[in-house]
MDTraj code that builds the backbone (N, CA, C; nanometers):
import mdtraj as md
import numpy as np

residues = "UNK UNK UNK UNK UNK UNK UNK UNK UNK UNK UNK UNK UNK UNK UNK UNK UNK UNK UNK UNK UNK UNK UNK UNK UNK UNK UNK UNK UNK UNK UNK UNK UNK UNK UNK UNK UNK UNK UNK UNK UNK UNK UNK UNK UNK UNK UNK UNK UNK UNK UNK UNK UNK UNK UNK UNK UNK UNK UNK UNK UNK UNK UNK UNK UNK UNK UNK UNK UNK UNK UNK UNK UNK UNK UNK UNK UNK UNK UNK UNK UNK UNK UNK UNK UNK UNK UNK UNK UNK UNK UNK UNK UNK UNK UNK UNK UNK UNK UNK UNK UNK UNK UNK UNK UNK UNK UNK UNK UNK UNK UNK UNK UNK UNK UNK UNK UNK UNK UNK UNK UNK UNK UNK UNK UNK UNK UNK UNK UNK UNK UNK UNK UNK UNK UNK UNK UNK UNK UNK UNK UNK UNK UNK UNK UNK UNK UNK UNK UNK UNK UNK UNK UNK UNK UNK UNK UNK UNK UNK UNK UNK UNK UNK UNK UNK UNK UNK UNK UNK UNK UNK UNK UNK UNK UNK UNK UNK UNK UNK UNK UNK UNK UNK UNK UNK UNK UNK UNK UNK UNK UNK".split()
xyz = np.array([
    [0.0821, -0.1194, 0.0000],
    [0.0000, 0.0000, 0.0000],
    [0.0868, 0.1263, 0.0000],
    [0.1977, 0.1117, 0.1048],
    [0.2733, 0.2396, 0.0855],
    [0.3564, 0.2478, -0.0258],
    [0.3971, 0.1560, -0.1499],
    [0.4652, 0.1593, -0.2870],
    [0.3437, 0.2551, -0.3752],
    [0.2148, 0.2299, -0.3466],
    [0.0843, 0.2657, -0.4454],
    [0.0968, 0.4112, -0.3930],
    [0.0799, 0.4184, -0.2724],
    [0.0967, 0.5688, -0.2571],
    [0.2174, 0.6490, -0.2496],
    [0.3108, 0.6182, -0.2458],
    [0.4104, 0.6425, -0.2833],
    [0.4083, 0.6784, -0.4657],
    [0.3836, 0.6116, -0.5408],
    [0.3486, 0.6039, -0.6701],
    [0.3263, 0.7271, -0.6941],
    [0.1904, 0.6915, -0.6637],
    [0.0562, 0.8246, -0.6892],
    [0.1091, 0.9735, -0.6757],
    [0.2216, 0.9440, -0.5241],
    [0.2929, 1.1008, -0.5112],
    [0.3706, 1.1922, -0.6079],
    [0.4365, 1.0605, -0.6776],
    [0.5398, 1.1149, -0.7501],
    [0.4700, 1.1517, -0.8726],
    [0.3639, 1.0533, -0.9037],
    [0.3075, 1.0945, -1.0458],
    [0.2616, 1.2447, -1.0463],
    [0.1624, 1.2789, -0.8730],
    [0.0987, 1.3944, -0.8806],
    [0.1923, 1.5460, -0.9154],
    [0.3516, 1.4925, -0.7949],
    [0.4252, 1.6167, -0.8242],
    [0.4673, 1.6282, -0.9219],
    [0.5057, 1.4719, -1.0501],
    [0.5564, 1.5269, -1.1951],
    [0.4332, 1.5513, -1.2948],
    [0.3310, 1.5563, -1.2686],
    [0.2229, 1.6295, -1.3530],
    [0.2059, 1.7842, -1.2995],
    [0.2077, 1.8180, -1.1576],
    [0.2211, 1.9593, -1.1063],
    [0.3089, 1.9921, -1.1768],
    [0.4669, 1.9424, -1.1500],
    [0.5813, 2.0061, -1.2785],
    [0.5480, 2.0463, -1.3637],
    [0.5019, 1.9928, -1.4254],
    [0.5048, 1.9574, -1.5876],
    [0.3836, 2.0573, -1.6317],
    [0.2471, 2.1192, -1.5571],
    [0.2028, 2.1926, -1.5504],
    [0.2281, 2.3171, -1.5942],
    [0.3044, 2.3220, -1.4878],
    [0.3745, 2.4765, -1.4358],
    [0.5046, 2.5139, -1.5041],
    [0.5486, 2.4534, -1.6540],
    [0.6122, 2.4723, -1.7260],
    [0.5737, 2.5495, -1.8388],
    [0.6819, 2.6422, -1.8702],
    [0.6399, 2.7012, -2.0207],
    [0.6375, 2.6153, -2.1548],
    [0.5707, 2.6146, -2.2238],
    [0.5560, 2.5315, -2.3531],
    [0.7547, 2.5504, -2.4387],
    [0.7644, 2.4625, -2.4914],
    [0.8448, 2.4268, -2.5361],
    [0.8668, 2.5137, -2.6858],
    [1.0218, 2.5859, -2.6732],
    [0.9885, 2.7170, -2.7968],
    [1.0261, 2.6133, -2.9344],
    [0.9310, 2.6533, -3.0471],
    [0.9339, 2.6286, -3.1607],
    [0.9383, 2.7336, -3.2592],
    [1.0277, 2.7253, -3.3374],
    [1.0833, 2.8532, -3.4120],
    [0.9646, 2.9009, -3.5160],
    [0.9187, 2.9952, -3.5007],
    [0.8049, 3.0342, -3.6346],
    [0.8515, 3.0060, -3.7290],
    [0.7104, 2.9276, -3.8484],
    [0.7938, 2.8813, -3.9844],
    [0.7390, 3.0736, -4.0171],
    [0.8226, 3.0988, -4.1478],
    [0.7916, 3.2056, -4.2135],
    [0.7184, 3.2482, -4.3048],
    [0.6620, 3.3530, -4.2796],
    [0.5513, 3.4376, -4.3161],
    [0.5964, 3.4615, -4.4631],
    [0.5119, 3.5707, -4.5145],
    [0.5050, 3.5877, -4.6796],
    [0.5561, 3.7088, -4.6544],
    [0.6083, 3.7601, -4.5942],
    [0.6392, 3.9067, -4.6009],
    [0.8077, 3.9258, -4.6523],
    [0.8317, 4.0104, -4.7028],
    [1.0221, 4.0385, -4.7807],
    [1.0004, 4.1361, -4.7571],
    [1.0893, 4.1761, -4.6822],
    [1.1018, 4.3251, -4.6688],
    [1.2375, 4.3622, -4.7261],
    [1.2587, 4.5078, -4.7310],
    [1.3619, 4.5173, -4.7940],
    [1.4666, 4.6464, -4.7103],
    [1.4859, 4.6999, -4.7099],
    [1.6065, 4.7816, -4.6226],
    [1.6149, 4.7256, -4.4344],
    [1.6456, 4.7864, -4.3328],
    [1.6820, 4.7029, -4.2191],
    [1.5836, 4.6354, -4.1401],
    [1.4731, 4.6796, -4.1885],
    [1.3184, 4.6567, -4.0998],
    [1.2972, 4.7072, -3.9682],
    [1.4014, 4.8248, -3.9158],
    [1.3576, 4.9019, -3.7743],
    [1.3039, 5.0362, -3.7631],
    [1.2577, 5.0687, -3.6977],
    [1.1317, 5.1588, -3.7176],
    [1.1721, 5.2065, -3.6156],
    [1.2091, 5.3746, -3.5651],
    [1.2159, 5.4031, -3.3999],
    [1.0982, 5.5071, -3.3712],
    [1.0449, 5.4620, -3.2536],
    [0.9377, 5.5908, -3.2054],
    [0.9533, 5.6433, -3.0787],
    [0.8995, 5.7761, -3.0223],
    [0.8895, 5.7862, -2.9064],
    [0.8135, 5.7474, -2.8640],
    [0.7878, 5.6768, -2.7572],
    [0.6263, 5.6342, -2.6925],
    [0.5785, 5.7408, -2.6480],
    [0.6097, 5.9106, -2.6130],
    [0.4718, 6.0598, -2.5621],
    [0.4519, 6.0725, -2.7068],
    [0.5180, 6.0160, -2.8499],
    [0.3969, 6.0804, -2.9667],
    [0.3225, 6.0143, -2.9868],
    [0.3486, 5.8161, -2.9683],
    [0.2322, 5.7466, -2.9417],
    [0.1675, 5.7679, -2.9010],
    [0.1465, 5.7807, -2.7560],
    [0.0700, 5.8164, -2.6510],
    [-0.0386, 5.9413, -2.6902],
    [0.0550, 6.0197, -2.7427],
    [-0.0124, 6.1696, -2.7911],
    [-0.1026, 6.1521, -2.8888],
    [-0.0816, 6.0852, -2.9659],
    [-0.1687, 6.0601, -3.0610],
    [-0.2434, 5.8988, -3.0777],
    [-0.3159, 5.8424, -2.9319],
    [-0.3007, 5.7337, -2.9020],
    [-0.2980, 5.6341, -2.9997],
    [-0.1620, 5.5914, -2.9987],
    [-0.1751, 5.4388, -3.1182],
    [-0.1177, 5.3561, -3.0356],
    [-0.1547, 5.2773, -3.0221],
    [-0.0932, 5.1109, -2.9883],
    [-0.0438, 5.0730, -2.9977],
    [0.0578, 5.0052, -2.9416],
    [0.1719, 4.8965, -2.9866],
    [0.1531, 4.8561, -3.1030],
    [0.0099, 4.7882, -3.1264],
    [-0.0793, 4.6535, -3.2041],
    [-0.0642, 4.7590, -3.3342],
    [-0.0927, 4.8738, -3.3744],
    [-0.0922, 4.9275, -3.4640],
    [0.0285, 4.9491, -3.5345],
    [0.1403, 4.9662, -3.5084],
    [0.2961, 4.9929, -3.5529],
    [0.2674, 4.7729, -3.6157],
    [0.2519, 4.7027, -3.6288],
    [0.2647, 4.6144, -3.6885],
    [0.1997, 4.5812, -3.8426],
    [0.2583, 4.4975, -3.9188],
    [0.2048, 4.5072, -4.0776],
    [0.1817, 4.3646, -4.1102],
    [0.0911, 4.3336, -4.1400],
    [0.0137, 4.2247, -4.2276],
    [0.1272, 4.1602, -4.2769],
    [0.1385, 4.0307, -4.2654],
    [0.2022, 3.9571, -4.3497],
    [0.4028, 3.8915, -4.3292],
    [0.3647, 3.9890, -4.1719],
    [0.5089, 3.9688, -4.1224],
    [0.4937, 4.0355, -3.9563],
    [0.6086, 3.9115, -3.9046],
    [0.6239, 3.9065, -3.7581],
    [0.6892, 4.0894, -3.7458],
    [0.6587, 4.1143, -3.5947],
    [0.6251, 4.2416, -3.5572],
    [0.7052, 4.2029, -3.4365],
    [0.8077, 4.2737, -3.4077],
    [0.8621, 4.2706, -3.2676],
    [0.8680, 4.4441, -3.1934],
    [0.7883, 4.4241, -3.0930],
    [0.7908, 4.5780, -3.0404],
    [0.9209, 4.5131, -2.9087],
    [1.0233, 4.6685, -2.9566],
    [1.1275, 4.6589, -2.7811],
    [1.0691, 4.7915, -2.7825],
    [1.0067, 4.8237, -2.6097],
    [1.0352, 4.9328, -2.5252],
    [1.1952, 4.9432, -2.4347],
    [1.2174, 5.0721, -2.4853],
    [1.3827, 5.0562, -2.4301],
    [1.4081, 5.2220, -2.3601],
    [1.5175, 5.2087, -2.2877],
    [1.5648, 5.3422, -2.2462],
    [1.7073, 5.3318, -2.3179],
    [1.7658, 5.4389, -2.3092],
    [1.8827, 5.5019, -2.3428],
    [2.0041, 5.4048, -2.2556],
    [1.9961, 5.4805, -2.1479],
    [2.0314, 5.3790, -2.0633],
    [2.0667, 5.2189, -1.9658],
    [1.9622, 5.1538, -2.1162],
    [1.9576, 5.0151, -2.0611],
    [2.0732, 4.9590, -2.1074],
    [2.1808, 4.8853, -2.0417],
    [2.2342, 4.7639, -2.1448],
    [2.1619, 4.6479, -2.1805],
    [2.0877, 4.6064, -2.0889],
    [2.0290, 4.4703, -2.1810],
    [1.9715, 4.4940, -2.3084],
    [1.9111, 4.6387, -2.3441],
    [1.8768, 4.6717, -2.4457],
    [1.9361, 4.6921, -2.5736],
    [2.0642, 4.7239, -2.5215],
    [2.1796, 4.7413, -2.6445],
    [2.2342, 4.6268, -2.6264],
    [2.2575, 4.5358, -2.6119],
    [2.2803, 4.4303, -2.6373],
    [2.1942, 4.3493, -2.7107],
    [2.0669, 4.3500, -2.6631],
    [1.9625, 4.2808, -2.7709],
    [2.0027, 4.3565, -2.8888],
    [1.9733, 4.4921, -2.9098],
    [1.9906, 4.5674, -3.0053],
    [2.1164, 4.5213, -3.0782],
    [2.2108, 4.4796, -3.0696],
    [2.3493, 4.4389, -3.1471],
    [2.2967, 4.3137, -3.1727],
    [2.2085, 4.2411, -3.1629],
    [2.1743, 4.1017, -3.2173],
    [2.0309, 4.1064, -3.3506],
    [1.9753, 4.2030, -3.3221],
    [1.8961, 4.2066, -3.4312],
    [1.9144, 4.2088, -3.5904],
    [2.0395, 4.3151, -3.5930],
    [2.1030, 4.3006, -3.7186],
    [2.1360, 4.1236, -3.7868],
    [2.2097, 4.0187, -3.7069],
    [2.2142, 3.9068, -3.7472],
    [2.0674, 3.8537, -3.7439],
    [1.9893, 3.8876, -3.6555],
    [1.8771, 3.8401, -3.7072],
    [1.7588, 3.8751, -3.8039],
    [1.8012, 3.9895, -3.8354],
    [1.7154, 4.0250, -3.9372],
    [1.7104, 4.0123, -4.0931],
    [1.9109, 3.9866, -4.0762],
    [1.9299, 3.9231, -4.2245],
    [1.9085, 3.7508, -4.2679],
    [1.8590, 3.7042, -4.1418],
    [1.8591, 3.5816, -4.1754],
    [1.6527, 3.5191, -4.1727],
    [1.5996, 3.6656, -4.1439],
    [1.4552, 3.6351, -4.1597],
    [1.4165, 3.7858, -4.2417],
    [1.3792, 3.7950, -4.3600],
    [1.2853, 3.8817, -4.4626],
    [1.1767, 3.8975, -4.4241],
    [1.0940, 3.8124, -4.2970],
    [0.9718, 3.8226, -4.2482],
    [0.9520, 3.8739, -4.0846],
    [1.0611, 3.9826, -4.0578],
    [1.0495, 4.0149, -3.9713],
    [1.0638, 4.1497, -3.9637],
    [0.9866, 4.2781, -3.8547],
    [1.0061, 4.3973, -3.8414],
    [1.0112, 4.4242, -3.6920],
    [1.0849, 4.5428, -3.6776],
    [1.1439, 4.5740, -3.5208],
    [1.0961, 4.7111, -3.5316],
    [1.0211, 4.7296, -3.4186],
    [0.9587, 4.8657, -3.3606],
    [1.0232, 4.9171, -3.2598],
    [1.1371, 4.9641, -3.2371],
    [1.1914, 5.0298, -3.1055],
    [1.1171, 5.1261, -3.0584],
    [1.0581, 5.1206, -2.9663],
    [1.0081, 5.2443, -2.8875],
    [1.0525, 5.2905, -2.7384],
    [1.1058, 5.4013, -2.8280],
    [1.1842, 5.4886, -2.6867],
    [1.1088, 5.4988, -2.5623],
    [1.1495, 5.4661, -2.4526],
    [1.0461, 5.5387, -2.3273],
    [1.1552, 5.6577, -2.2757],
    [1.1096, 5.7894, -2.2697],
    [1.1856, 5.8351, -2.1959],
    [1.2336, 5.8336, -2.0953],
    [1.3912, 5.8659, -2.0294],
    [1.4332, 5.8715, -1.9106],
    [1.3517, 5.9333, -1.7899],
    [1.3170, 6.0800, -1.8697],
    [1.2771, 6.1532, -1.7478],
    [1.1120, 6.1745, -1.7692],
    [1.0381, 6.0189, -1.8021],
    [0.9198, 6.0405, -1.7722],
    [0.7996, 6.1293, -1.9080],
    [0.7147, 6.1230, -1.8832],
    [0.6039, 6.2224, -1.9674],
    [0.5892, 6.3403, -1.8584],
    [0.5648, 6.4651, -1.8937],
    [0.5073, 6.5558, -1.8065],
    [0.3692, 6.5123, -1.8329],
    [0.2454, 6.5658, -1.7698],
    [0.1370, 6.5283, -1.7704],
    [0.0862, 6.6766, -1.7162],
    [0.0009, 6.7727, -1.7783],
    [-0.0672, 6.8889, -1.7345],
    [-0.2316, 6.8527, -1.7651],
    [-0.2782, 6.8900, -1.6509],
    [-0.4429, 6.8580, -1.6597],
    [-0.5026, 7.0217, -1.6617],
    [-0.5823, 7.0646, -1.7684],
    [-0.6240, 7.1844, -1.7340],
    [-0.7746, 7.1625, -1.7225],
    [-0.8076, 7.2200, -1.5950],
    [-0.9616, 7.1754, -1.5667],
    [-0.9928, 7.3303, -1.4756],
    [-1.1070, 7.3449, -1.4981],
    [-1.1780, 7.4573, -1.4382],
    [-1.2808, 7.4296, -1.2886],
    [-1.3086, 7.2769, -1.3121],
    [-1.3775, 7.1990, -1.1850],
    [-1.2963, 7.0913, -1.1413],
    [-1.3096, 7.0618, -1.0875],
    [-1.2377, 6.9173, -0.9467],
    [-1.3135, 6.7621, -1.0462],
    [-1.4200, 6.8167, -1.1120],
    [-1.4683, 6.7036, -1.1669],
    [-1.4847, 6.6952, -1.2842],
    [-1.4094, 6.7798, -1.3545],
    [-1.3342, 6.8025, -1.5228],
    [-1.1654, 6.7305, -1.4639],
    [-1.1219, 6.7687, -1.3535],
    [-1.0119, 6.7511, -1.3482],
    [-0.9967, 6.6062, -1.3428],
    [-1.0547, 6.5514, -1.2209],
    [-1.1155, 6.4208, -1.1449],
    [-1.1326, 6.3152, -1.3881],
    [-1.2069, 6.3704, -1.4152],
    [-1.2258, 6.2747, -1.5853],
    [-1.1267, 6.2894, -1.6376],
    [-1.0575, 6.4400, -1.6228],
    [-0.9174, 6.3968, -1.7402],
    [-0.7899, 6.2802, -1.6673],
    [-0.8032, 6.3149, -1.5248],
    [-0.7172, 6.2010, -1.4828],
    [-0.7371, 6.0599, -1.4748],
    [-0.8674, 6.0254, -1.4869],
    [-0.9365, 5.9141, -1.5133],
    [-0.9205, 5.8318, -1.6541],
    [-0.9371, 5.9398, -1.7692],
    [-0.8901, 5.9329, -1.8920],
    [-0.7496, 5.8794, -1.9481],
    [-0.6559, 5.9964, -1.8356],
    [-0.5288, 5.9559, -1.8620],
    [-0.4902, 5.8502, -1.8548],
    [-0.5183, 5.7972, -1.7132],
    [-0.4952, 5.6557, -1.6723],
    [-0.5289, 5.5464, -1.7378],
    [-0.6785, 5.5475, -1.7950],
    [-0.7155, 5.4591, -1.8841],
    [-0.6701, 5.4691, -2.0220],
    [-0.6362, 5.5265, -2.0473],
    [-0.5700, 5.5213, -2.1718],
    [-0.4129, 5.4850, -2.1808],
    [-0.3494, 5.4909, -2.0711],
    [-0.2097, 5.4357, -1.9934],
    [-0.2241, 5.2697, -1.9562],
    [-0.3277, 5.2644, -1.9129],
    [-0.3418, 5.0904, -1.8951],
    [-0.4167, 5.0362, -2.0196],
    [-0.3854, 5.1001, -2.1459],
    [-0.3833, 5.0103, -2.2455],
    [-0.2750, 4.9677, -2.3320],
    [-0.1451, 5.0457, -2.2320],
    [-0.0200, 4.9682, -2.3065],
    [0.0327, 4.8897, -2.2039],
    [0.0516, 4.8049, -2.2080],
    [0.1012, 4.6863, -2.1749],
    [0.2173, 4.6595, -2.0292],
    [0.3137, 4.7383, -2.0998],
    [0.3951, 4.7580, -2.0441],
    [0.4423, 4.8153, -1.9171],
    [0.3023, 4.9074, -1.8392],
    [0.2584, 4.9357, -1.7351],
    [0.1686, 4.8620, -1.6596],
    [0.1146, 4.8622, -1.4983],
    [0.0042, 4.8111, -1.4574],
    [-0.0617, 4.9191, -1.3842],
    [-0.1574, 4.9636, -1.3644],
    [-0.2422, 5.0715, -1.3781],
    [-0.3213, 5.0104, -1.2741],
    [-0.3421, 5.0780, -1.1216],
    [-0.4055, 5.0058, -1.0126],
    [-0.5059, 5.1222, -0.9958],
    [-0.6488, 5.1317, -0.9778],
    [-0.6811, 5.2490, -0.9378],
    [-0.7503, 5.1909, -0.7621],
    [-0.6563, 5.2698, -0.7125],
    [-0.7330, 5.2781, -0.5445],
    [-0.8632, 5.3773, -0.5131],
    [-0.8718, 5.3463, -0.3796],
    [-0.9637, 5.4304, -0.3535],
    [-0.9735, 5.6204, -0.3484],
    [-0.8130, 5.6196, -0.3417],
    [-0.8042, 5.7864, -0.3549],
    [-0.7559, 5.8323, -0.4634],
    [-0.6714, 5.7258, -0.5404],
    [-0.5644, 5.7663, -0.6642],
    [-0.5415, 5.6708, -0.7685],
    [-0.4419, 5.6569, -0.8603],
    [-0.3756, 5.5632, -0.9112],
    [-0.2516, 5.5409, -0.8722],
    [-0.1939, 5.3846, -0.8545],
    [-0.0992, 5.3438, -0.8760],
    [-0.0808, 5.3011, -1.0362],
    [0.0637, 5.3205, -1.0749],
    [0.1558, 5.3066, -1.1682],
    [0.2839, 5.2567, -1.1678],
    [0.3192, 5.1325, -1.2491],
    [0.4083, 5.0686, -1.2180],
    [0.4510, 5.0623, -1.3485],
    [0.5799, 5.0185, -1.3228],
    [0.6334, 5.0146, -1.5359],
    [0.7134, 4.8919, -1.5470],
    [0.6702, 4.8047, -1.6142],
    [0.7829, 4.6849, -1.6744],
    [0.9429, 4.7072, -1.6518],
    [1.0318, 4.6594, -1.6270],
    [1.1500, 4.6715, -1.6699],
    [1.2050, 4.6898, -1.7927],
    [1.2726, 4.7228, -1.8637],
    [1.3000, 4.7232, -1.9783],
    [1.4690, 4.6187, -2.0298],
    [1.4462, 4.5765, -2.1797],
    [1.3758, 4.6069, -2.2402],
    [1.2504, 4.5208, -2.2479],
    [1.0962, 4.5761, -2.2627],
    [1.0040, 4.5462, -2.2624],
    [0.9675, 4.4604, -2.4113],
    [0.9374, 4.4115, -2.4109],
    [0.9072, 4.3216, -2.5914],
    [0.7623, 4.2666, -2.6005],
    [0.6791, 4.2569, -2.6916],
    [0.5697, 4.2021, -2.7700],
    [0.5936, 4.1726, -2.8621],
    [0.5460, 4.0548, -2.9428],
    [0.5891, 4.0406, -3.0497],
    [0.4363, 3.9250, -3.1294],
    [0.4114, 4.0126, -3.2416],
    [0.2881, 3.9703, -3.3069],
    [0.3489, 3.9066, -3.4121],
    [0.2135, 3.7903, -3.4694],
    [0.2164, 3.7593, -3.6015],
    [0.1836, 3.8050, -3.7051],
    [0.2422, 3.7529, -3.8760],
    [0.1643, 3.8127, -3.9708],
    [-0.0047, 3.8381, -4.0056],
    [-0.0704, 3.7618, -3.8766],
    [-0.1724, 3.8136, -3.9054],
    [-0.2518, 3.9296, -3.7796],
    [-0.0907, 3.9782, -3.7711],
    [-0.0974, 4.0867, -3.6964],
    [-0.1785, 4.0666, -3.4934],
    [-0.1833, 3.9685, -3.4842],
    [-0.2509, 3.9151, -3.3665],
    [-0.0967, 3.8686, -3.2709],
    [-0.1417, 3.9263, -3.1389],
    [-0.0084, 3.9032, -3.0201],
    [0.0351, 3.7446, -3.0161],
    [0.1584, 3.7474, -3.0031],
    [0.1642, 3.6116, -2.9948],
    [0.2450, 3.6036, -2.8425],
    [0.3402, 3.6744, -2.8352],
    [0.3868, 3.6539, -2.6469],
    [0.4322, 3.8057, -2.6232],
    [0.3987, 3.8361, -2.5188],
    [0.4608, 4.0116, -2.4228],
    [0.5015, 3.9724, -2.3247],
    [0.5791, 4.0529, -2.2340],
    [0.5926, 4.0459, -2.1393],
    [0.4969, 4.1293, -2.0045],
    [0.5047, 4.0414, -1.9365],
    [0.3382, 4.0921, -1.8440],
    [0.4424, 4.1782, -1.7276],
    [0.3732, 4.2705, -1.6561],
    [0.3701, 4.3680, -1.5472],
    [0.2651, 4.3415, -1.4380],
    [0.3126, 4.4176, -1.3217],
    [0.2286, 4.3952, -1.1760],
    [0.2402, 4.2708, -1.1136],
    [0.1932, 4.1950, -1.0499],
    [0.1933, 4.1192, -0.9710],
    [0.2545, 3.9983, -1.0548],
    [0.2327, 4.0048, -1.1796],
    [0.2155, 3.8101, -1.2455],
    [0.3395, 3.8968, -1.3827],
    [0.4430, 3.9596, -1.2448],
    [0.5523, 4.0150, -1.3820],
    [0.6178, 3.8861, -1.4181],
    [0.6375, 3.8837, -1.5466],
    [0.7470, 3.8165, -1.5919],
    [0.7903, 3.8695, -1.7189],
    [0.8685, 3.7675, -1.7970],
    [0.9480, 3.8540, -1.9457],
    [0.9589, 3.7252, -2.0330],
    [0.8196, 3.6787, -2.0557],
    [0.7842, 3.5760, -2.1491],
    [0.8302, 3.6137, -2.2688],
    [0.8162, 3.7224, -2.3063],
    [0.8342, 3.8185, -2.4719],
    [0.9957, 3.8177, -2.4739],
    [1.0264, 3.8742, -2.3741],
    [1.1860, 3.8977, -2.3925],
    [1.2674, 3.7529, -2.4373],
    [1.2278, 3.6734, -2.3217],
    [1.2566, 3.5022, -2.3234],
    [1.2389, 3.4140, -2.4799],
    [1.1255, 3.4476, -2.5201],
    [1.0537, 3.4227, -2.6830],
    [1.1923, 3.4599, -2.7331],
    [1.1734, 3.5789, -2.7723],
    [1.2783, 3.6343, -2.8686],
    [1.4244, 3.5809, -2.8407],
    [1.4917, 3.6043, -2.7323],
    [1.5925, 3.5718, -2.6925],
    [1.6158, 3.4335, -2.7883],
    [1.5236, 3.3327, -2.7439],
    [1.5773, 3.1637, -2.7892],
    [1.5555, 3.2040, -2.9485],
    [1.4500, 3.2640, -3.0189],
    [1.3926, 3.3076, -3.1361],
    [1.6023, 3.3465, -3.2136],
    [1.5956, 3.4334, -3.1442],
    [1.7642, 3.4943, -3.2048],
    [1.8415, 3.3724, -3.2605],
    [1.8495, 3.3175, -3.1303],
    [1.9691, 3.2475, -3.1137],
    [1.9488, 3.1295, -3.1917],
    [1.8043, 3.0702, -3.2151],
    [1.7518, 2.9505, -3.3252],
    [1.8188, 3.0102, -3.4669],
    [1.7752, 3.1444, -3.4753],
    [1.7968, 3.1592, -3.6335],
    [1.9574, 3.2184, -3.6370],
    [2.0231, 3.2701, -3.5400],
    [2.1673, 3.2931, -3.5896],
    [2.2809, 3.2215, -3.5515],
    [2.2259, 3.1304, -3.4824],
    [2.3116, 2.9895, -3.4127],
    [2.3244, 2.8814, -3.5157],
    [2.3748, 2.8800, -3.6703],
    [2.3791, 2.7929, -3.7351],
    [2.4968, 2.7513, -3.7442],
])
top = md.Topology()
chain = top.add_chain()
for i, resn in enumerate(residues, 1):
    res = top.add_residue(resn, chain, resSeq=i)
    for name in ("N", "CA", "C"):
        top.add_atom(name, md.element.get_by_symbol(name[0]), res)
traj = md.Trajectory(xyz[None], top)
């Protein structure tokens, strides 16, 4: 009786394992897309913002879409950044969106004439801030909390323009997107 349960234990903790594992990376076969000069694109994220477009929007039909959010200051970022070049000549179906976050922040001016013009544009702001990703956007009972990914931050869509892995913020942070790409590199320039 104690071999059977004994058994049963081990089976339960190597199915919990095995659970709680990330799926096993498989290299995207390639899309229909040829592009032709380096395929990087740089933006600031306050003209995004300013003119709200989306991550999801900077991507094109018919070819993988890699968004990095980066600072100036990051090395992990320039280091990814020195690997894209080998990887971009060895996939025609790929495009890179760098988007700058600035160092020193967005200013943010609310001009309101009431407490409850003011009270909607900050409401606004926020919600329109927790639709990029890369932040987590808590609203309490008196204010917002704001938190920001580490950088560099990554998403990365398919040619049919739909997310395929990001990296998540707030409580359930991790850097699934970054991780993707990382093995993604190294599959296609590790020959």
């Amino acid at each position: 009786m104690k071999k059977i349960l004994l058994i049963i234990a081990v089976i339960v903790v190597f199915a919990f394992l095995m659970s709680n594992m990330p799926p096993a990376f498989v290299k995207p076969v390639a899309a229909e897309g040829g592009r032709s000069g380096s395929g990087i694109k740089m933006y600031e994220f306050n003209d995004l913002f300013e003119r709200n477009r989306s991550f999801s929007k900077l991507t094109k039909e018919g070819y993988y879409t890699v968004i990095e959010g980066y600072l100036n200051t990051c090395t992990i970022c320039k280091r990814l950044e020195s690997d894209f070049k080998p990887f971009l000549k060895q996939r025609k179906d790929i495009l890179i969106r760098r988007v700058h976050f600035s160092e020193t922040g967005n200013s943010i001016n609310f001009s309101a004439e009431t407490q409850e013009e003011y009270d909607r544009q900050v409401a606004d702001y926020f919600e329109r801030m927790s639709t990029y990703h890369f932040v987590d956007v808590v609203k309490t009972d008196k204010d917002y909390k704001i938190s920001m990914c580490g950088t560099p931050y990554i998403e990365i869509y398919g040619p049919d323009r739909q997310l395929i892995v990001r990296d998540e913020c707030g409580e359930n942070q991790n850097k699934s997107g970054l991780n993707y790409l990382r093995k993604w590199i190294s599959a296609e320039t590790s020959q």
